[in-house]
C-alpha positions as CSV (number, residue, x, y, z in Angstrom):
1,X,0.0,0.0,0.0
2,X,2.8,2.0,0.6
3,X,4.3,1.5,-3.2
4,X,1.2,2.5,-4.4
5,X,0.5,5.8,-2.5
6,X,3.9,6.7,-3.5
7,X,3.0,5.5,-7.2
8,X,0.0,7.5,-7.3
9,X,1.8,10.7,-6.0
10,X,4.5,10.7,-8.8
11,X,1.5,9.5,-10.9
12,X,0.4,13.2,-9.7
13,X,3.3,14.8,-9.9
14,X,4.3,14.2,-13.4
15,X,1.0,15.4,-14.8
16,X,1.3,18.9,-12.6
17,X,4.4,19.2,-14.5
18,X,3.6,19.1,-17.6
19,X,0.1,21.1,-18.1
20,X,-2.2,19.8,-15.9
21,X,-2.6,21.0,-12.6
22,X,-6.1,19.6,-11.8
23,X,-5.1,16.2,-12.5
24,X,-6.4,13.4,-10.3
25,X,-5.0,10.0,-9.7
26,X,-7.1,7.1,-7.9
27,X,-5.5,3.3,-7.1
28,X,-8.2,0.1,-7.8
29,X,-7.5,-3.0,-6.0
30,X,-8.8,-6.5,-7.2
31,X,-7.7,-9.6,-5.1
32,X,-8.5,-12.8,-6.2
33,X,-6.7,-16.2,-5.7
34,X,-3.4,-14.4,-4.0
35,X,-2.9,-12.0,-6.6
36,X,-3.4,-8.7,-6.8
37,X,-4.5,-6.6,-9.6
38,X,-3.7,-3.2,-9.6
39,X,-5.6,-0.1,-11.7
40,X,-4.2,3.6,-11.9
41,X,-7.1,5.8,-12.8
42,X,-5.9,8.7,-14.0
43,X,-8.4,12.2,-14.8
44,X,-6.1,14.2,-16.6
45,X,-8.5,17.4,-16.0
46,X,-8.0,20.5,-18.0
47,X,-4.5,21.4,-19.7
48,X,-3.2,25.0,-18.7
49,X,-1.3,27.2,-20.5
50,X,0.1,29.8,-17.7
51,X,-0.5,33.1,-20.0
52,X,0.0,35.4,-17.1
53,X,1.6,36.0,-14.1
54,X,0.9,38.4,-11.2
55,X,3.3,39.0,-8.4
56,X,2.8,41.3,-5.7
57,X,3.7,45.4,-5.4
58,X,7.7,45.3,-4.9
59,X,8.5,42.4,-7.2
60,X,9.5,41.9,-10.5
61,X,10.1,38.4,-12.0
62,X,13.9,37.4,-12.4
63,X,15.2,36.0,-15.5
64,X,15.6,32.9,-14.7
65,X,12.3,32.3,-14.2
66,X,10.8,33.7,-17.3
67,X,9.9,30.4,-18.6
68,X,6.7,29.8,-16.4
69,X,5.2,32.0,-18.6
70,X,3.7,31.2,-22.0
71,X,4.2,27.2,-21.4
72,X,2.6,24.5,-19.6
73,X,1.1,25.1,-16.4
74,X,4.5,23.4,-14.0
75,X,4.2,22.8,-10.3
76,X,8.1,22.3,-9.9
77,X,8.7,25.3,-11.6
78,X,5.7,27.7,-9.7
79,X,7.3,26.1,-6.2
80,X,10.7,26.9,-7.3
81,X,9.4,30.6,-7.7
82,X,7.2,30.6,-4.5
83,X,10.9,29.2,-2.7
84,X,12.4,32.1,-4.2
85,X,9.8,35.0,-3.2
86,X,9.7,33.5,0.3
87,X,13.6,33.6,0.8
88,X,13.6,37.4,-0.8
89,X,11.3,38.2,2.2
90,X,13.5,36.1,5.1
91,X,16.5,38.3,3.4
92,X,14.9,41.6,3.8
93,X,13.9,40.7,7.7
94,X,10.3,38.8,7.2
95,X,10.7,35.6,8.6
96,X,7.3,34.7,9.0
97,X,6.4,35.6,5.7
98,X,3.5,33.1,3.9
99,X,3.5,32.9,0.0
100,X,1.1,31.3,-1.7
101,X,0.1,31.0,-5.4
102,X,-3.8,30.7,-7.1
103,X,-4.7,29.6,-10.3
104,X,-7.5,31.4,-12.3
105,X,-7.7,29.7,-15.9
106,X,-4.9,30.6,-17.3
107,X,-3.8,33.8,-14.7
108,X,-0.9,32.4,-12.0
109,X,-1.3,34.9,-8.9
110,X,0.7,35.0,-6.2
111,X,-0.1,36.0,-2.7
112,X,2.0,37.2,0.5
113,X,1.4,37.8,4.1
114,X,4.8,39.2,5.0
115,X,4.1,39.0,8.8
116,X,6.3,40.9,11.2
117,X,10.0,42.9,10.3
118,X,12.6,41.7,11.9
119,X,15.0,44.7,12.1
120,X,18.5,44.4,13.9
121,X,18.4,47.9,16.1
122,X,21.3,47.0,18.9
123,X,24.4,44.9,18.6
124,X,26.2,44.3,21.7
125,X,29.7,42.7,21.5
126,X,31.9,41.6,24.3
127,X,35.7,39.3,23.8
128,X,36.4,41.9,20.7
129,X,40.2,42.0,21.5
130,X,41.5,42.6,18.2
131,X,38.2,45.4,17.1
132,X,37.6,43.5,14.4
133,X,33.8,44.2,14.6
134,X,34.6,47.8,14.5
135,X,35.8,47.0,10.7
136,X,32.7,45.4,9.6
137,X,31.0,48.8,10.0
138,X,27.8,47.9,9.9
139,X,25.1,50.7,10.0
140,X,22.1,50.3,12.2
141,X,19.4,49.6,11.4
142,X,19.0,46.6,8.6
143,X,17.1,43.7,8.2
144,X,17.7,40.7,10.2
145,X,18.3,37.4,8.4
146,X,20.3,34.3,9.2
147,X,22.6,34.9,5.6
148,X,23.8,38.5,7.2
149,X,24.7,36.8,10.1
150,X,26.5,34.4,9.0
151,X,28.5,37.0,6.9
152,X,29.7,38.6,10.5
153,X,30.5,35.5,12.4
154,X,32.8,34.1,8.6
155,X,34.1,37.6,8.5
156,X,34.9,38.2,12.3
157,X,36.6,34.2,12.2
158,X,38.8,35.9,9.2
159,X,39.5,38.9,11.0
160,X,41.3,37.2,14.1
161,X,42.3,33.9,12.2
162,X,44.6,36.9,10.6
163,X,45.6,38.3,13.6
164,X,47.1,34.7,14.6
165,X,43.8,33.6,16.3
166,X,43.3,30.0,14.4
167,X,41.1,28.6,17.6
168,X,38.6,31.6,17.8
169,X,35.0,31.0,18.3
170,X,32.2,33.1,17.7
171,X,28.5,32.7,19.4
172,X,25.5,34.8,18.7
173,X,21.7,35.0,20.0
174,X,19.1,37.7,19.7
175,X,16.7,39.2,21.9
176,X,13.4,40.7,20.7
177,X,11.5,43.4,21.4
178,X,7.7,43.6,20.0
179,X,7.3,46.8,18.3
180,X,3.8,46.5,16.9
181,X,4.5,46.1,12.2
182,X,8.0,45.1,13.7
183,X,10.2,43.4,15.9
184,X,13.4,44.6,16.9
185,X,16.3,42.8,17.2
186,X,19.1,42.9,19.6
187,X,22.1,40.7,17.7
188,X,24.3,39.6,21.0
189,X,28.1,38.8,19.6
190,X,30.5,36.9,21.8
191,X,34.3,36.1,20.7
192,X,36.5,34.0,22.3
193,X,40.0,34.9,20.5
194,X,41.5,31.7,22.3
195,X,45.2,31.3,22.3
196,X,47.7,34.0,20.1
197,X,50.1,31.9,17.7
């Protein structure tokens, strides 16, 4: 039973990626005399054509994904682009941001609930040694998001693996505060240089 769930998913799934986004796939059983006979009934639905595509105010579609329209309606292809929207919106500080897409005949629109902003409005570093955080100059405020942050530990690691820190470490944690549209963001830095070589 488990082969043939999975069966009837990529059954599914190969349809909604080629045109047809309604398609339905159901599984008949007949047992007789220990074998089994097994029937995928398959209602292909109607074919799409994605003709246009609607994306909310603030976003343009990138290149690379200019082939969704004017072709065969393609759920890899839509999720890839819902992925990519979604991460846009972690980057600039949503990260409970929803996105969702509808069809209407042959009109693909997307949707967004962006949630709170995350917004980084205090950074307090202690073990800075060697100031390399003072070189990173960053300017507050800006968008929280995990890729930034990882940016600051790689670069602050650099910083005093230069200065003849090899063992360094570098921990971070936030605190929020809940500002109503946003949330503010108080980006804690520790480093722990470790021995000079």
């Amino acid at each position: 039973e488990f082969e043939l769930e999975n069966s009837r998913k990529n059954i599914e799934k190969f349809y909604k990626d080629r045109g047809f986004p309604y398609v339905k796939v159901t599984v008949q059983i007949k047992e007789k005399d220990g074998l089994v006979n097994v029937a995928f009934l398959i209602r292909e639905g109607k074919k799409v054509i994605i003709r246009e595509l609607l994306l909310p105010d603030g976003f343009q579609l990138p290149r690379k994904f200019s082939d969704i329209v004017n072709v065969p309606f393609s759920e890899e292809k839509i999720e890839k682009l819902r992925l990519y929207l979604k991460r846009k919106l972690f980057e600039n500080g949503y990260r409970d941001a929803e996105v969702s897409y509808k069809l209407f005949d042959e009109t693909l629109e997307f949707r967004i609930k962006r949630g709170k902003r995350y917004i980084v409005t205090a950074i307090k570093v202690t073990g800075d040694l060697e100031a390399c955080f003072e070189k990173q100059r960053l300017k507050l405020p800006f968008p929280f998001s995990t890729k930034r942050l990882e940016n600051l530990r790689g670069n602050l690691i650099e910083c005093y693996a230069k200065k003849g820190y090899p063992d360094v470490k570098v921990d971070t944690f936030e605190t929020y505060e809940d500002l109503g549209e946003e949330k503010a963001v108080t980006l804690n830095v520790a480093i722990y240089p470790g021995k000079l070589y």
